[in-house]
C-alpha positions as CSV (number, residue, x, y, z in Angstrom):
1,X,-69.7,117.8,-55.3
2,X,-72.2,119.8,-57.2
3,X,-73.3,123.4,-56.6
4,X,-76.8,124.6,-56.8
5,X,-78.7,128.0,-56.7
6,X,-82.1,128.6,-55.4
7,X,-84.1,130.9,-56.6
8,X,-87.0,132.9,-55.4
9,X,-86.9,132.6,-51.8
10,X,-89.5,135.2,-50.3
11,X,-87.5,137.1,-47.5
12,X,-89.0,135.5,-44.9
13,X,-88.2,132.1,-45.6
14,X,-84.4,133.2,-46.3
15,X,-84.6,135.0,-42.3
16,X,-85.8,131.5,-41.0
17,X,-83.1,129.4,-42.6
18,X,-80.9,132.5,-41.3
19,X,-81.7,132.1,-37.4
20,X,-82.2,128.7,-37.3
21,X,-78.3,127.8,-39.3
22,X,-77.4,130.7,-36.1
23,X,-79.1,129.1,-33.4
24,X,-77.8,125.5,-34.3
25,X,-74.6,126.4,-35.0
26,X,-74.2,126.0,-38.5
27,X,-74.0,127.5,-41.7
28,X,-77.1,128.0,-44.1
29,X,-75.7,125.8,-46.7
30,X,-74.8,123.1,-43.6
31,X,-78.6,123.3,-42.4
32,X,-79.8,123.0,-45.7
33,X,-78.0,119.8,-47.1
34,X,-78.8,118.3,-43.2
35,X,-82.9,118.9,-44.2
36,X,-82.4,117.9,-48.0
37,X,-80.6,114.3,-46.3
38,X,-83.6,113.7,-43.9
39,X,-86.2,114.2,-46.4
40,X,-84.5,112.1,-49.1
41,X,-82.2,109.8,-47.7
C-alpha cells in the first residue's frame, strides 16, 4: 500500500475530519480512505 501526505490543511478542516473519524468510530486515516473510495470508486 502506498503512503501519502497532505499538505496545507487549514485548522479547521483538520478539527472536522478529527470529530467526525471520533464520532464514527474510526481513525482519521480510516475516514479518509472511506471518502477517497466513495468519490472515486
Amino acid at each position: 500500500m502506498k503512503a501519502m501526505t497532505v499538505r496545507g490543511l487549514n485548522d479547521s478542516l483538520a478539527e472536522k475530519l478529527k470529530q467526525t473519524a471520533k464520532q464514527e468510530g474510526k481513525s482519521v486515516n480510516q475516514l479518509v480512505i472511506e471518502t477517497l473510495k466513495k468519490k472515486f470508486n
